[in-house]
C-alpha positions as semicolon CSV with decimal commas, in nm:
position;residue;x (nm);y (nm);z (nm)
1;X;8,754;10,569;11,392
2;X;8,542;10,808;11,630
3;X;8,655;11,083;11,463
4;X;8,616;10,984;11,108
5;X;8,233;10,893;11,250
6;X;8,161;11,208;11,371
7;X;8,264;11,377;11,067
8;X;8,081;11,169;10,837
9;X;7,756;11,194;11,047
10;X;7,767;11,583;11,040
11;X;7,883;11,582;10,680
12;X;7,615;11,329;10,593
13;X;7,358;11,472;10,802
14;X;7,378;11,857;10,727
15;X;7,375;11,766;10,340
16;X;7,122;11,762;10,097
17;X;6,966;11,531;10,077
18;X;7,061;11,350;10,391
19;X;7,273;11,040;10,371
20;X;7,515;10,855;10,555
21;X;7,792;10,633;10,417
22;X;7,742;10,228;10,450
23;X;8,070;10,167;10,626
24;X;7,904;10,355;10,930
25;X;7,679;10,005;10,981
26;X;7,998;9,799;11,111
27;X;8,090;9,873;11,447
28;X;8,061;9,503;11,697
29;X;7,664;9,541;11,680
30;X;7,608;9,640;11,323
31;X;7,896;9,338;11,212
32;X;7,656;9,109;11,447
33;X;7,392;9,167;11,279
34;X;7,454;9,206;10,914
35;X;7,604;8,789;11,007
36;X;7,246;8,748;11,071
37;X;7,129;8,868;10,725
38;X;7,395;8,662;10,573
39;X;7,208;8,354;10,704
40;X;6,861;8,505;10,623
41;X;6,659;8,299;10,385
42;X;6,541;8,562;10,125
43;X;6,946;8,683;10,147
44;X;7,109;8,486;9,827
45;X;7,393;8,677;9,783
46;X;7,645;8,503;10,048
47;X;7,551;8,151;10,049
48;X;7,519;8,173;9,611
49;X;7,907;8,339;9,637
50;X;8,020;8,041;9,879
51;X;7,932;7,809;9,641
52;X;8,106;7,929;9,344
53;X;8,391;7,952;9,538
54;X;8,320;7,587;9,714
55;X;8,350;7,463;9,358
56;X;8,591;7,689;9,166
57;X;8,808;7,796;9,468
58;X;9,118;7,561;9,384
59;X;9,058;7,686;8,995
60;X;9,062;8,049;9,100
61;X;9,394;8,015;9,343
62;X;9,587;7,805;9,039
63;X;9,477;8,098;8,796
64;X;9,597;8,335;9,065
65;X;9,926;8,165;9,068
66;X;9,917;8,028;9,425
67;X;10,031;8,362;9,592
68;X;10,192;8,370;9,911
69;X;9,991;8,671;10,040
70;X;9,609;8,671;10,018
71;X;9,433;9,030;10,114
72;X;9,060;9,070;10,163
73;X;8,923;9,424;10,158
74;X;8,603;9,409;10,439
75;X;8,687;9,104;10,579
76;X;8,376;9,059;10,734
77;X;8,366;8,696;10,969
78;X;8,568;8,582;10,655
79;X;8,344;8,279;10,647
80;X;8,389;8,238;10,289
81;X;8,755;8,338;10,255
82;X;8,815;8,002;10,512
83;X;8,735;7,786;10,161
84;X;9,012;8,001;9,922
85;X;9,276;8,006;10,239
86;X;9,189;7,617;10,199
87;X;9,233;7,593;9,868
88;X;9,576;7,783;9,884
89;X;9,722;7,575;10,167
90;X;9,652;7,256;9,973
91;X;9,932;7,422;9,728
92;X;10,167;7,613;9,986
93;X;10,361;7,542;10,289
94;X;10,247;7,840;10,432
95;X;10,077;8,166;10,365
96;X;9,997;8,456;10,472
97;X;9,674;8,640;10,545
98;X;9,629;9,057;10,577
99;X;9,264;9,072;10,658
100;X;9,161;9,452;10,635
101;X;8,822;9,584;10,773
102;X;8,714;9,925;10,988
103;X;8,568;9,708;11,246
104;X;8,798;9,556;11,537
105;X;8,500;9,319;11,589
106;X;8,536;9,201;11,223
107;X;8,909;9,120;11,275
108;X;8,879;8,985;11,577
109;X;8,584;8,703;11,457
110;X;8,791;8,682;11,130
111;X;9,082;8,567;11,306
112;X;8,897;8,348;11,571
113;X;8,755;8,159;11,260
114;X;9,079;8,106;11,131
115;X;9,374;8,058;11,360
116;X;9,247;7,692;11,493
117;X;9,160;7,597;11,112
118;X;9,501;7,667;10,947
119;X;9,830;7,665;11,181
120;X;10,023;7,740;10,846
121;X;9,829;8,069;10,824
122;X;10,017;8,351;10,938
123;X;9,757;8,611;10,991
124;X;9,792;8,983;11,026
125;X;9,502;9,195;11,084
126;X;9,495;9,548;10,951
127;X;9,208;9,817;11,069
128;X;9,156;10,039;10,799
129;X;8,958;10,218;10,599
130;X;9,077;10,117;10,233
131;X;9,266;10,376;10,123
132;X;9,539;10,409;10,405
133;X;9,500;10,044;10,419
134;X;9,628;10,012;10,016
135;X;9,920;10,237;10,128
136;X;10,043;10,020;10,332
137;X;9,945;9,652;10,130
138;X;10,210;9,850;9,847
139;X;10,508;9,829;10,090
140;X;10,477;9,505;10,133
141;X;10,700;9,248;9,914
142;X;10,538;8,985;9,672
143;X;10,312;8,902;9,475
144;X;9,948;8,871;9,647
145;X;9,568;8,794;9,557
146;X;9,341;9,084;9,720
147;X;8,944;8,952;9,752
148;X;8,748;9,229;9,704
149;X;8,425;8,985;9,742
150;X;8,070;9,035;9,918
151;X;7,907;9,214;9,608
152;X;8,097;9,501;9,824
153;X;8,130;9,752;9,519
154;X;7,797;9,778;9,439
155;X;7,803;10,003;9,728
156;X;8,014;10,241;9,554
157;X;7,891;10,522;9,261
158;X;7,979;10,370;8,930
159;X;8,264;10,666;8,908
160;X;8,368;10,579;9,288
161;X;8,411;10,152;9,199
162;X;8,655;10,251;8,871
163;X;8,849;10,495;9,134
164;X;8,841;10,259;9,415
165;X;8,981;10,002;9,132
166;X;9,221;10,225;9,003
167;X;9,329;10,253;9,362
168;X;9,322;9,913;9,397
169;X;9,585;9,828;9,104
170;X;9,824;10,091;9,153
171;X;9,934;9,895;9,523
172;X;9,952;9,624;9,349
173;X;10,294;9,470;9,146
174;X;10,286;9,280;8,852
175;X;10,141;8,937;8,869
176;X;9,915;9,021;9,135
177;X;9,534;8,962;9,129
178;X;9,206;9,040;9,199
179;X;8,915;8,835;9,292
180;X;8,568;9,055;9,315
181;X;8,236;8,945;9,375
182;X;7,945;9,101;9,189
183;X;7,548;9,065;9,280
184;X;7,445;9,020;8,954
185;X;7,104;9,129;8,757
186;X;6,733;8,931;8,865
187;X;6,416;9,017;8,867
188;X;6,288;9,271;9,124
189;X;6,125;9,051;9,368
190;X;6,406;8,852;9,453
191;X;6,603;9,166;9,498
192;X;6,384;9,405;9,700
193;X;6,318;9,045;9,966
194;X;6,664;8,985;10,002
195;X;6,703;9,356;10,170
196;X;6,323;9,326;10,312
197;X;6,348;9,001;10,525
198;X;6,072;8,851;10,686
199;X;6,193;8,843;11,022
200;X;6,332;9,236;11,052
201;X;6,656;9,145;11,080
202;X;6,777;9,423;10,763
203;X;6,547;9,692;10,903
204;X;6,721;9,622;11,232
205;X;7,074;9,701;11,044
206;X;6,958;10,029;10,913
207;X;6,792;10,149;11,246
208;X;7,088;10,040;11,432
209;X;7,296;10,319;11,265
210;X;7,035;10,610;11,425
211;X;7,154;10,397;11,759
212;X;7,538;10,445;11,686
213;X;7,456;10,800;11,652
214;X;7,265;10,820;12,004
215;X;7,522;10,599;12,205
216;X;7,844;10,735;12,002
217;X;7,799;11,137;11,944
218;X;7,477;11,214;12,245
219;X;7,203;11,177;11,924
220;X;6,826;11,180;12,048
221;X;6,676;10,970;11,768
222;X;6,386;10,789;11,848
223;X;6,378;10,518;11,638
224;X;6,027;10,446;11,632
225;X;5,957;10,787;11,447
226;X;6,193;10,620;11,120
227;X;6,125;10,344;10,920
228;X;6,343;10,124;10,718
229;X;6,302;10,133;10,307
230;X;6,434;9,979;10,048
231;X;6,335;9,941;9,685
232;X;6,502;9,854;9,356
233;X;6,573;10,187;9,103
234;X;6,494;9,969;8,732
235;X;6,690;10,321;8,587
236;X;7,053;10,272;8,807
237;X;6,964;9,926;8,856
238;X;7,050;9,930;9,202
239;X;6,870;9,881;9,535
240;X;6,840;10,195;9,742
241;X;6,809;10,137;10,104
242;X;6,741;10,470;10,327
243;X;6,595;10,564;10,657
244;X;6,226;10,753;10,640
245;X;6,112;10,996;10,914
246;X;5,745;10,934;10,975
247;X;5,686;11,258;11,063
248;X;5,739;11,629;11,127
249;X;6,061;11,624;11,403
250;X;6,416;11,822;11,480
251;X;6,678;11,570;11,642
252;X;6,972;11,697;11,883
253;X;7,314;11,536;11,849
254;X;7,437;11,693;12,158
255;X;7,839;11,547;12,040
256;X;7,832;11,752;11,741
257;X;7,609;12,060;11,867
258;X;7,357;11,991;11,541
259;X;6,984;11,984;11,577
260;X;6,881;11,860;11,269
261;X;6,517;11,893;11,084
262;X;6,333;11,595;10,924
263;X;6,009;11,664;10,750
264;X;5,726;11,427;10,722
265;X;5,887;11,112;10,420
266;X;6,241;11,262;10,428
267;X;6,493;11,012;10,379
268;X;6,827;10,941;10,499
269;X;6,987;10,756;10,206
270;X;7,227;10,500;10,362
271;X;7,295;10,246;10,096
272;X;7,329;10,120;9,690
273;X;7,386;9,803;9,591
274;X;7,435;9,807;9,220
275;X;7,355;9,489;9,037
276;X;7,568;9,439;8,759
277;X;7,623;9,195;8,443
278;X;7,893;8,922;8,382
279;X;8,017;9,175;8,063
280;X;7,971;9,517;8,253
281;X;8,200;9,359;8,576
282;X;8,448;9,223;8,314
283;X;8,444;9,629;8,147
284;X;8,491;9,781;8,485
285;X;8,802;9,579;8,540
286;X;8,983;9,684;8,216
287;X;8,885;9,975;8,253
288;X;9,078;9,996;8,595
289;X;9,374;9,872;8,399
290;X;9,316;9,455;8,507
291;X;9,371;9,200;8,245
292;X;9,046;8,969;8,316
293;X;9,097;8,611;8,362
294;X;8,845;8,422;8,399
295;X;8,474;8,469;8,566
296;X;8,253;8,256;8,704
297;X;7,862;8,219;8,771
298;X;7,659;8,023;8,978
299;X;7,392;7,773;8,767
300;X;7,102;8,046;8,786
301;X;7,305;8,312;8,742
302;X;7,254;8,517;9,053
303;X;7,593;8,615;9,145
304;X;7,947;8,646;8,950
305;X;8,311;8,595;9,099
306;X;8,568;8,748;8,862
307;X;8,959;8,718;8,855
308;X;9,193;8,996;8,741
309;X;9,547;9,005;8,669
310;X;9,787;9,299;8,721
311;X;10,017;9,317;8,404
């Protein structure tokens, strides 16, 4: 993974305009902390998502046909996956679980969590960015339910979530599905809290990637001269997250041999969440070539959890 870092920070970095790719948050620190925003009061997104699937998580494994293989893309802690394993071993003998994420930490909390729960779990933990990780979910026998969930592909360009779920279907055979989560459309207050906590904790995530930089690749960022932004774009209807120099200032990332030039407001753009509705999710997946099933909303209609068949 170092080297995939350091070419996405001088990629990101010497571009215009600056910007550095969200999976660059999740090494053990950055995973750490992003738990903490999950638990965050102004952060709806994961505890609205656990209860759809604390209510509809038997519905959704039936409709999946009670696979023997579940896959989750960005496993995270996988402290909402623990209620759909649940739900599967309550139908199956056994199971098995491929848990993919580009953090060891990740996997390594993921299957903590899960080994003492469910003895009829066999878990195998694959570290992977998504792509080479699809190549080798394709190989494998079966039919299988991959949980793309998290409101993860709202990170991705519009044209970058139909590739990624183009991607997605062609590893997968026939009868296969697809549960993804979506953030879905609110108001803008609710959205621009949820990635502005009260207590620092999001601002903390961004920063932390300037201190990857410095204890990973020799970077000199002081991270009291950048300041963590994000606001909701009504036009994309997304929230844009980024990192603002406060002033005038040329950084030295001694690992890459860059010095790099910030004026006074530059950004470093290092996230999108696109918020999307129940219809647009369900036109993304066809789209992709998935039959949708069936999707599901919580009561205020924050968040949306939608199946997808392979045909």
């Amino acid at each position: 993974m170092q080297r995939g870092f350091a070419k996405e920070v001088r990629r990101g970095l010497t571009g215009s305009p600056k910007s550095l790719p969200p999976w660059l948050f999740y090494d053990a620190v950055g995973t750490q902390l992003f738990e903490r925003i999950t638990g965050l009061p102004e952060y709806y997104p994961t505890r609205t998502e656990l209860l759809i699937l604390q209510e509809m998580g038997p519905q959704m494994v039936r409709q999946a046909g009670v696979p023997p293989t579940v896959v989750e893309l960005g496993v995270g802690s996988a402290y909402k996956t623990r209620v759909l394993i649940e739900a599967l071993l309550e139908l199956r003998a056994r199971a098995t679980f491929i848990p993919v994420d580009v953090s060891g930490e990740a996997l390594k909390l993921a299957q903590q969590r899960l080994e003492p729960i469910f003895p009829r779990l066999e878990i195998h933990p694959l570290r992977a960015e998504y792509q080479a990780a699809l190549e080798q979910i394709r190989a494998t026998a079966g039919p299988k339910l991959v949980l793309f969930i998290g409101s993860s592909i709202g990170n991705f360009e519009p044209d970058e979530a139909l590739a990624f779920l183009c991607l997605v279907r062609r590893a997968l055979t026939p009868g296969s599905t697809l549960l993804l989560g979506t953030d879905l459309r609110k108001p803008r207050a609710l959205l621009e809290a949820a990635y502005n906590d009260a207590a620092g904790v999001t601002a903390a995530f961004n920063l932390h990637l300037l201190e990857r930089i410095n204890r990973e690749l020799g970077g000199h960022f002081a991270l009291e001269r950048f300041r963590h932004a994000a606001h909701f774009d009504d036009e994309h209807c997304r929230i844009q997250m980024h990192l603002q120099s406060v002033q005038s200032q040329q950084v030295d990332i001694d690992g890459l041999g860059l010095r790099i030039s910030f004026e006074p407001g530059e950004r470093i753009h290092t996230e999108n969440s696109y918020k999307f509705t129940v219809g647009g999710a369900q036109a993304l997946l066809a789209r992709a070539g998935f039959e949708n099933l069936c999707s599901w909303t919580d009561p205020r209609g924050w968040f949306g959890v939608h199946l997808a068949r392979v045909t």
